[in-house]
C-alpha positions as CSV (number, residue, x, y, z in Angstrom):
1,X,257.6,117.4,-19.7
2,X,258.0,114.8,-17.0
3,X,257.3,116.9,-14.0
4,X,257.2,115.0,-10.3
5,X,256.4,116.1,-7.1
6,X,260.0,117.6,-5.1
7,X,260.1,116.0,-1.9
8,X,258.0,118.1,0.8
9,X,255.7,117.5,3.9
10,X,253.2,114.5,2.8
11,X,249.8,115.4,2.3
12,X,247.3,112.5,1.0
13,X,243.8,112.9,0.6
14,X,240.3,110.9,0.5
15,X,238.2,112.6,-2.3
16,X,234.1,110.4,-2.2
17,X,231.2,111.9,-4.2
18,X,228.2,112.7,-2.3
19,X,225.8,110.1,-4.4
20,X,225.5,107.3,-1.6
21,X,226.5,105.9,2.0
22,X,230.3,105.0,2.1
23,X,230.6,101.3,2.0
24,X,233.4,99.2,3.5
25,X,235.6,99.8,0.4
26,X,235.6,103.5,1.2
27,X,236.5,102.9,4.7
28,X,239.3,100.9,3.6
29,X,240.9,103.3,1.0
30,X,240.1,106.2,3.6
31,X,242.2,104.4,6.3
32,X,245.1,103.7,3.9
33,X,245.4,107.2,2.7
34,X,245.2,108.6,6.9
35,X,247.2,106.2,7.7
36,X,249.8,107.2,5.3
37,X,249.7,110.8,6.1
38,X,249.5,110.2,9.8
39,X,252.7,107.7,10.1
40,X,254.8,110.4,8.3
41,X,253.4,113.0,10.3
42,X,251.9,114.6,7.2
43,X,248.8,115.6,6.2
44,X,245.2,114.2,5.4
45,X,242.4,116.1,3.6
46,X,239.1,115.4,3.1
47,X,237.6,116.6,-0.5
48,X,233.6,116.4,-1.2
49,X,233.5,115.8,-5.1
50,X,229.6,117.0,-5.4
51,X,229.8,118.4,-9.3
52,X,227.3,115.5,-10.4
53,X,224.8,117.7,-9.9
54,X,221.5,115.2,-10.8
55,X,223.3,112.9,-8.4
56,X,224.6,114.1,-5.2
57,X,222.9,114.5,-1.8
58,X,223.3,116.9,1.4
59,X,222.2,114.1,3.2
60,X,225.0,111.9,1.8
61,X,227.7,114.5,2.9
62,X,226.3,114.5,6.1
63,X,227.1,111.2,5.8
64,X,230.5,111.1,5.1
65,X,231.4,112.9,7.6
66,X,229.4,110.6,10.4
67,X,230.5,107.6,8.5
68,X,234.7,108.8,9.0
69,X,234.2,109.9,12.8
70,X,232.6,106.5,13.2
71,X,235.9,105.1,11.8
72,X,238.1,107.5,14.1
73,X,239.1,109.2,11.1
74,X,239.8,113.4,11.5
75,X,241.2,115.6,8.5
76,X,243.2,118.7,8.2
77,X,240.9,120.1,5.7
78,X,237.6,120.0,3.5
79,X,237.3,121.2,0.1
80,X,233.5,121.1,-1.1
81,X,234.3,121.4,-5.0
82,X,231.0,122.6,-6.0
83,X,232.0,125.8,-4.2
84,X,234.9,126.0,-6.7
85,X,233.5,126.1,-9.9
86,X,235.3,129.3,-11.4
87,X,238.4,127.6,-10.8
88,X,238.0,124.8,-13.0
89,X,236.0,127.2,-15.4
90,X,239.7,129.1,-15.7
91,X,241.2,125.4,-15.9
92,X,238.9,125.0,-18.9
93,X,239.7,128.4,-20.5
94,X,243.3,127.3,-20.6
95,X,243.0,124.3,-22.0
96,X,241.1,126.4,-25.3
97,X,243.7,129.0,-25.3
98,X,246.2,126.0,-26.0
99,X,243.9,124.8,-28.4
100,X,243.5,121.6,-27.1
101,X,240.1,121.4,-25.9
102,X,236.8,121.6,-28.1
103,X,233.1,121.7,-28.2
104,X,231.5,118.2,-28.6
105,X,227.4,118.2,-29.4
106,X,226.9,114.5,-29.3
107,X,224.7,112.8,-27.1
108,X,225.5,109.8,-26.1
109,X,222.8,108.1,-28.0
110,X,224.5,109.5,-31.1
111,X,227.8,108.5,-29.9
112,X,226.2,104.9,-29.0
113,X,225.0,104.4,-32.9
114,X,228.3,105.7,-34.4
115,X,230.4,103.1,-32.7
116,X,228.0,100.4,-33.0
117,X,228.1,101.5,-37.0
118,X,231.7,101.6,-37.4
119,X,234.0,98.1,-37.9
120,X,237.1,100.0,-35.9
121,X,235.5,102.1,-33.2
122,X,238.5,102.8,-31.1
123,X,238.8,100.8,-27.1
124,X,240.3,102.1,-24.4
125,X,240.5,100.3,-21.1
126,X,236.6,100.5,-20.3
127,X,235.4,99.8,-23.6
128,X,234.8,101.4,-26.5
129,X,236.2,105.5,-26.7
130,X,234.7,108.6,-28.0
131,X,234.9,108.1,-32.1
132,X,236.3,111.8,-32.0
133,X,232.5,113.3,-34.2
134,X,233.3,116.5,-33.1
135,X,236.7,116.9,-33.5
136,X,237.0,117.9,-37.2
137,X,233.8,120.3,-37.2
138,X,235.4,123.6,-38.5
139,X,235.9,126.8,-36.1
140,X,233.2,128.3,-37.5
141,X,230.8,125.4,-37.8
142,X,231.9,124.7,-33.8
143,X,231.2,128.5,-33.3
144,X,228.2,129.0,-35.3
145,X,226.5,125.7,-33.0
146,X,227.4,127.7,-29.5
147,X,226.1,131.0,-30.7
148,X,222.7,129.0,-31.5
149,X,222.7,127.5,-27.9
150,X,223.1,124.0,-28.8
151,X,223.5,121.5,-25.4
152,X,227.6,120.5,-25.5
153,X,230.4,119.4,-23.7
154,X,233.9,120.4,-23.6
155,X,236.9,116.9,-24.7
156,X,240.2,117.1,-24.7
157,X,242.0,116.6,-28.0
158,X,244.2,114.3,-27.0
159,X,246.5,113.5,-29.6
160,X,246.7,117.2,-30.1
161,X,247.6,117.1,-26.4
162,X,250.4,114.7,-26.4
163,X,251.9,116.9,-29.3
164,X,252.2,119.4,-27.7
165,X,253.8,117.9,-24.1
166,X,255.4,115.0,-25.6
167,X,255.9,111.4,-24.0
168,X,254.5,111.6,-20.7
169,X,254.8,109.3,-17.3
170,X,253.6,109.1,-14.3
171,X,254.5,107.2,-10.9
172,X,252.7,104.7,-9.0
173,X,253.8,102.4,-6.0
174,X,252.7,99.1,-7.3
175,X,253.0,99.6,-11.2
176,X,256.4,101.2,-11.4
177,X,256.8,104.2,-14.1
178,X,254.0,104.1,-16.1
179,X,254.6,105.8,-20.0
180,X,250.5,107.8,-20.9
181,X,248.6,105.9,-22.7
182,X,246.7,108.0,-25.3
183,X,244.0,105.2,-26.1
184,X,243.0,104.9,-21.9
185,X,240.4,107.3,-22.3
186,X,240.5,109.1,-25.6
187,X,239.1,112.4,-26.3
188,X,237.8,112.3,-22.4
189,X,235.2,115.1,-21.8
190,X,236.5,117.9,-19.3
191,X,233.1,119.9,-19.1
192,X,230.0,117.8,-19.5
193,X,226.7,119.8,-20.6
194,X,225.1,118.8,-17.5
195,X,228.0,118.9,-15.1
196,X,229.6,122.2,-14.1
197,X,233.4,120.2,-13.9
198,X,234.3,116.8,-15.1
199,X,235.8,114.6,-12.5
200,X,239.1,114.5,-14.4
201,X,239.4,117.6,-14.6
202,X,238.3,119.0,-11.1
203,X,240.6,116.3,-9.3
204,X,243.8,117.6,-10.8
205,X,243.2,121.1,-10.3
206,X,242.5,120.4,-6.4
207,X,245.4,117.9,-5.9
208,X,247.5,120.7,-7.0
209,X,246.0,123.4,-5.1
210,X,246.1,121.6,-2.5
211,X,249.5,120.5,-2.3
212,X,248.7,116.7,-2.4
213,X,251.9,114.7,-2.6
214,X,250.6,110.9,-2.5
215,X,247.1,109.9,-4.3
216,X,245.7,106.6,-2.6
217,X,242.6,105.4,-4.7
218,X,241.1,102.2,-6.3
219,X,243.0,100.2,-9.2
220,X,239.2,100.9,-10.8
221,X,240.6,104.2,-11.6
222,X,244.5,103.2,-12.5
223,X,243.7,104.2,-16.3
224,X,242.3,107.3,-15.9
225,X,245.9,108.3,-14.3
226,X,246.8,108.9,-18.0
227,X,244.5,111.6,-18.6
228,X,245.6,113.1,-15.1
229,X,249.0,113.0,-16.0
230,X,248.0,114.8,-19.7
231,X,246.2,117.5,-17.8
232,X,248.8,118.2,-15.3
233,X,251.3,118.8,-18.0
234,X,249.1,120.7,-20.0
235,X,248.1,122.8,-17.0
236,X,251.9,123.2,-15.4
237,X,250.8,121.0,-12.3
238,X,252.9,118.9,-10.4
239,X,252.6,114.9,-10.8
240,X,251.8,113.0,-7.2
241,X,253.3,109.7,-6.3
242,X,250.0,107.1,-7.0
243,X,249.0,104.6,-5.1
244,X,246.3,102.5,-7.0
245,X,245.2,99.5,-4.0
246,X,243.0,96.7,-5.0
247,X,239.6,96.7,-4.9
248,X,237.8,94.9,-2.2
249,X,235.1,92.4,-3.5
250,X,231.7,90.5,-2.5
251,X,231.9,86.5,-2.2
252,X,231.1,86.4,-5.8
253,X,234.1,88.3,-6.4
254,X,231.9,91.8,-7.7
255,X,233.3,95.0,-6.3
256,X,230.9,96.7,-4.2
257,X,228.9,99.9,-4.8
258,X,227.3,102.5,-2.4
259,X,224.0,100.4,-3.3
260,X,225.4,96.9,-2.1
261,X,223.6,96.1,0.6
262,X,224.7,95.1,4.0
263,X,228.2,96.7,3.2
264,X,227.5,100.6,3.6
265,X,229.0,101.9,7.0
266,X,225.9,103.3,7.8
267,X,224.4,99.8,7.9
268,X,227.3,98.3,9.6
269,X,227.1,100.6,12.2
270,X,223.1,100.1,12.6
271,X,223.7,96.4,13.1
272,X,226.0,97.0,16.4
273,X,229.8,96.9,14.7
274,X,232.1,99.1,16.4
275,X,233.6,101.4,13.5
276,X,237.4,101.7,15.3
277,X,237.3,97.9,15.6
278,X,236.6,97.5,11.7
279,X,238.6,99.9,11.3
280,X,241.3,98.0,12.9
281,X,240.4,94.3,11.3
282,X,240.8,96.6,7.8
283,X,244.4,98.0,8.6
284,X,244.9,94.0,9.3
285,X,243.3,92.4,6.3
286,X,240.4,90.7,8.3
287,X,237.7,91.6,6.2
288,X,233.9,90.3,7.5
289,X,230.9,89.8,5.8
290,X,232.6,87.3,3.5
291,X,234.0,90.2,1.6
292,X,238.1,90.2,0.4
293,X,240.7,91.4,-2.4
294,X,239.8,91.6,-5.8
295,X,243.4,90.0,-6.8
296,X,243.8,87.7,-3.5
């Protein structure tokens, strides 16, 4: 079940999470992914991932969309996925009916002392995985737990998965063909109890639906391609062409998050930077601030 993309009009798309300002490594994967779209004369879409719902901010969409105009970035489109929630809600119903998603009831305390307990807790790429608790708890044990309201969330069973698709691989630019990795991510959790859609989820649903032909993203995020690629097949989406860039870093060589400060856009701009110059020093590699490539 190796399904790729058929060659169509090009349509890339910058995909942020409303839970901070933008910093200069947004910027940068923004502008690779317009750039792309724009010197094929395809398209670029802009997608507000907000289903962290403790987290995210109308004030930081707001933002976004001030930071990108300051950058002389327009899109074709905007996709706010908390307004889409009964679409990944049928995602999710699918993935039951094929019997390859169930309920989990650990917290992450619990799921803290069970791998710190056990001598061969299973590791993925970030560390130790999900020891899979949940996943032999009986249909009626799993059903009797629901009907009593206990707090869960929804994994996917991934060898039970990969069964059923068999050998799986995906493309991207730098890395070649890739053959899924089952042990990436594990049993990865597709509905969290406090999040109406997982991220994993929710972003392969949209790229379909929205006809996305080339994903430009961080390496940070190359490994969770493999559960992508699993739900696409699982689901009967289509596979995009990846593009996983590095990750630009501080002068200590730590990759920057929305609370580094100095490096958010918003910041850059208040200190007097012109946002199309940057913009242009980025397409050029002439990053300020002391800041550079993770692997230069």
């Amino acid at each position: 079940m190796n399904q790729t993309v058929a060659p169509r009009h090009l349509v890339t798309r910058f995909a942020p999470s409303p839970t901070g300002r933008l910093h200069i490594g947004h910027g940068w994967s923004a502008l690779q992914a317009f750039d792309l779209a724009r010197e094929a004369g395809g398209r670029f879409l802009l997608r507000i991932e907000d289903t962290d719902v403790t987290r995210c901010r109308p004030e930081f969409v707001e933002g976004i969309y001030e930071d990108l105009h300051w950058l002389g970035l327009e899109w074709d489109e905007v996709v706010i996925q908390s307004q889409r929630l009964a679409v990944y809600n049928a995602a999710l119903e699918q993935l039951k009916r094929l019997g390859v998603a169930y309920p989990c009831f650990c917290t992450r305390g619990d799921i803290a002392r069970e791998v710190a307990a056990s001598l061969h807790a299973p590791h993925g790429a970030d560390g130790p995985l999900y020891p899979g608790t949940c996943r032999s708890l009986s249909a009626d044990a799993r059903a009797s737990r629901i009907a009593a309201g206990d707090p869960h969330s929804w994994r996917l069973d991934m060898a039970t998965a990969l069964a059923r698709t068999g050998p799986l691989t995906w493309r991207d630019e730098r890395a070649g063909t890739v053959p899924v990795d089952p042990g990436a991510l594990g049993d990865l959790i597709v509905k969290g109890r406090d999040r109406p859609a997982s991220y994993h989820l929710a972003v392969v649903v949209d790229d379909a639906e929205q006809g996305v032909t080339h994903v430009v993203r961080g390496e940070d995020v190359f490994a969770s391609t493999h559960a992508h690629r699993t739900l696409q097949a699982l689901l009967g989406l289509p596979s995009p062409l990846y593009r996983h860039h590095p990750l630009i870093v501080d002068a200590r060589g730590k990759r920057l998050a929305k609370r580094s400060l100095g490096l958010s856009l918003a910041e850059l701009r208040e200190g007097g930077m012109d946002g199309r110059t940057l913009a242009d020093d980025l397409r050029a590699g002439r990053f300020p601030l002391g800041i550079g490539l993770a692997d230069a």
